[in-house]
C-alpha positions in Angstrom: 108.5 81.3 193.7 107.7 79.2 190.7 107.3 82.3 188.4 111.1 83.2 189.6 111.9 79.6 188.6 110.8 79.6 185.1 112.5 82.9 184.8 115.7 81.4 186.1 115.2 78.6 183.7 114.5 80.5 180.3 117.4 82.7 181.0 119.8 79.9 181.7 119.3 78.7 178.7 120.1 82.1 177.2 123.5 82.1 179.4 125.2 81.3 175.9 123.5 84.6 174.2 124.5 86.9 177.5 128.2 86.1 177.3 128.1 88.0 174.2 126.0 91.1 176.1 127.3 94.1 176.0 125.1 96.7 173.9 127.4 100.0 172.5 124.2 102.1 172.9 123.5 101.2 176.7 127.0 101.4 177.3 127.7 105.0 175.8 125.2 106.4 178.3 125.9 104.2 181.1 129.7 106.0 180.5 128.3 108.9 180.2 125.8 109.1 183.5 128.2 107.1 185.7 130.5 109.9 187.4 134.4 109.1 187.5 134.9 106.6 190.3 130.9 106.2 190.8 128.8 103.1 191.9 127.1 101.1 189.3 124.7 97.8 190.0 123.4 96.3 186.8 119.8 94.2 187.3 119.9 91.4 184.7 123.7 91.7 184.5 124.0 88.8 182.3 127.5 87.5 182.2 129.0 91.0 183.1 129.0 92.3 179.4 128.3 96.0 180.4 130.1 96.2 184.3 133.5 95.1 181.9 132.8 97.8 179.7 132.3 100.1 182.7 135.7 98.6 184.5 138.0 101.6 184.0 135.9 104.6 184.8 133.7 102.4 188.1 135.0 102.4 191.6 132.6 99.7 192.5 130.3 97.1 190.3 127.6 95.3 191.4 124.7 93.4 189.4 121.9 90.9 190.2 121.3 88.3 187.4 118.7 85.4 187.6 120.8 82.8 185.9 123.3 80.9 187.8 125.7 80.0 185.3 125.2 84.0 184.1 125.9 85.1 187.7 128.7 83.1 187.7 130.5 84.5 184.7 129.7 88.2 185.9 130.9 87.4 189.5 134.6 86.9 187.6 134.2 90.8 186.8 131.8 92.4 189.8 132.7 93.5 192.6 129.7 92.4 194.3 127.1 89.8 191.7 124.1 88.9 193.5 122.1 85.4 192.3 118.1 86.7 192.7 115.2 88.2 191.2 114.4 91.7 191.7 111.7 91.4 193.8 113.0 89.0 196.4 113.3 91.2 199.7 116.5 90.2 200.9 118.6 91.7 198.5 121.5 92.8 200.5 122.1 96.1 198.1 121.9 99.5 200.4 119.2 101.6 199.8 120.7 105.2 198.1 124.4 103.6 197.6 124.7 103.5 193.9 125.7 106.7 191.5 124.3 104.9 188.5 121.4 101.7 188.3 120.8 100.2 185.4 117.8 97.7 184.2 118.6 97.0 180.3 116.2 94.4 179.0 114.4 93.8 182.6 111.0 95.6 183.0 109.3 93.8 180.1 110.1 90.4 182.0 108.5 91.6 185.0 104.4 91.0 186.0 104.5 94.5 187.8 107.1 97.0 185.8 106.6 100.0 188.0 107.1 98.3 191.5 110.3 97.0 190.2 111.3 99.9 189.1 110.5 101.3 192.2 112.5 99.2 194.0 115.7 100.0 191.7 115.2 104.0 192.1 115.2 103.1 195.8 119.0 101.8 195.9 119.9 105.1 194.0 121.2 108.2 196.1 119.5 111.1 195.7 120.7 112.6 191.9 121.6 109.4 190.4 120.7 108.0 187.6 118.5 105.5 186.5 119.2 103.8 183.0 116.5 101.5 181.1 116.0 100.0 178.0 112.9 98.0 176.4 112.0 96.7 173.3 110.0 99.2 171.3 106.8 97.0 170.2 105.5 100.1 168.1 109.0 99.9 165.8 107.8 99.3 162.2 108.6 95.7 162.0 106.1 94.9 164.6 103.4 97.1 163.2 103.9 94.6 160.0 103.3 91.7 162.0 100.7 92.5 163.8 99.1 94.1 160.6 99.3 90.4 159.3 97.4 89.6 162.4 100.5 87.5 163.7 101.5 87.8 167.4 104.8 85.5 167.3 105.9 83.8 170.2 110.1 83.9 169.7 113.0 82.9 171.3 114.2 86.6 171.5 113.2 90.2 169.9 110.2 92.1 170.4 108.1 89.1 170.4 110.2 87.3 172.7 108.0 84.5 174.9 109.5 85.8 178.3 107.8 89.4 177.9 105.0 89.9 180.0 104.4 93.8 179.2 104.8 95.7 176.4 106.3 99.1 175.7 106.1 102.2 173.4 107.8 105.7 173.8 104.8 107.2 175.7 103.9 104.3 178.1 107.9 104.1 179.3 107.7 108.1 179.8 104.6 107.6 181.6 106.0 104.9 183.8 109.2 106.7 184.6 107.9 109.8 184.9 105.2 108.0 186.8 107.8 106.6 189.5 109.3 110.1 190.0 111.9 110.4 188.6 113.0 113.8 186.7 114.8 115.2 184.0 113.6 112.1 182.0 114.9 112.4 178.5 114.1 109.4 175.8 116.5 107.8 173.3 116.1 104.9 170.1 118.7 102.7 169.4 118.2 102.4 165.6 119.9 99.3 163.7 121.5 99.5 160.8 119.8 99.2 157.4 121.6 96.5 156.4 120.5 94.5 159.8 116.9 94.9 158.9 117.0 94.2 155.4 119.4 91.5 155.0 123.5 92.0 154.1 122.8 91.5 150.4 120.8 95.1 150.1 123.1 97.5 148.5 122.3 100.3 151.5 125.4 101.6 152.8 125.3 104.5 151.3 121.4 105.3 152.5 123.2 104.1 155.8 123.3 108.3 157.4 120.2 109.3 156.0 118.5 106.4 157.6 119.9 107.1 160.8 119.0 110.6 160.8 115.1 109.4 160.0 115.3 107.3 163.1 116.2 110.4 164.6 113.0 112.4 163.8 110.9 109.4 163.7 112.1 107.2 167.1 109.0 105.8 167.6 108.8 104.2 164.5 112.4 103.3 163.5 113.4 102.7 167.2 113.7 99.0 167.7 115.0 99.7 171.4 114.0 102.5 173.4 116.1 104.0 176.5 115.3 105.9 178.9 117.0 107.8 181.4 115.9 109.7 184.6 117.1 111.2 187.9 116.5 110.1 191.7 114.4 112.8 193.7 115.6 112.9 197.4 112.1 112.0 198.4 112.2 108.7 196.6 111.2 105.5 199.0 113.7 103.2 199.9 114.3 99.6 200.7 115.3 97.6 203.7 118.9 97.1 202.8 
């Protein structure tokens, strides 16, 4: 499809930016949902950033990535690397095989979040877990802009040109929740100080108490939110 086209084109062009993938955040949960020896597929893999860091406790990694030159790094550390969009039907993945499925940086790409999410819960056995993450487009720094009345079109970040929907704490509990998963729980990765207000800032020292404010206040400070759910054994599955 031509939309699948222009998505394999702008993320080519990222290919450089997703050899250097591999967020500690997404990582430290995907380590700590994944059971020892477990089943991991990554959707928008990248260049295999996250399946390396998942290597030594994984007995099998697979991951779908739009970008061929991506793909082809990742396929160097995969098991099994699929070239493809989510929503093409004859991804070979089997439905319920996979302990732990991860979308980080995916659903706000896609025109219809929710059936490709449904489509990822589907290749998760009954139990698993389902990892996300999405920009958070109520995180302060956005509220500025938009209070400017400026809607930036960027190469990257919350305002990135390649989002088509839009996410805040509530709306990606209502859509996971909504696909059925349970036990949902909610997480913010909160940058540094120093990352949001330049290196010259004397804020080290403010560093913990800032981190502990993004705690209490997610939705504001959050500039990533994750969330996490588990598969019911009634969820639909795919043609595998």
């Amino acid at each position: 499809m031509a939309g699948d086209q222009a998505l394999a084109d702008l993320y080519e062009a990222k290919a450089q930016t997703y050899a250097a993938f591999g967020n500690g955040a997404i990582a430290a949960h995907a380590r700590r949902l994944l059971p020892p020896g477990g089943r991991v597929l990554d959707i928008g893999c990248a260049s295999g950033g996250l399946l390396a860091l998942l290597r030594p406790g994984a007995g099998h990694l697979a991951g779908l990535e739009l970008s061929p030159t991506a793909a082809r790094a990742a396929a160097q550390i995969g098991d099994e690397v699929i070239c493809g969009a989510l929503e093409d039907d004859r991804l070979p993945f089997q439905a319920r095989s996979f302990d732990l499925v991860v979308l980080a940086d995916v659903l706000e790409h896609l025109a219809d979040p929710a059936a490709g999410l449904g489509r990822a819960i589907a290749w998760c056995r009954p139990g698993g877990a389902i990892l996300v993450s999405v920009p958070n487009v109520a995180h302060w720094k956005a509220r500025m802009t938009l209070l400017r009345g400026r809607w930036p079109q960027t190469d990257s970040g919350t305002f990135d040109a390649g989002h088509l929907r839009w996410f805040t704490r509530n709306s990606l509990r209502a859509l996971l929740t909504g696909a059925g998963l349970r036990d949902v729980e909610l997480d913010a990765i909160v940058p540094a100080l120093r990352n949001q207000l330049g290196p010259a800032r004397p804020v080290r020292r403010i560093e913990p108490a800032w981190q502990a404010l993004g705690r209490r206040a997610p939705g504001l400070l959050g500039y990533q939110l994750v969330g996490i759910g588990r598969a019911r054994s009634t969820c639909a599955t795919v043609a595998s």
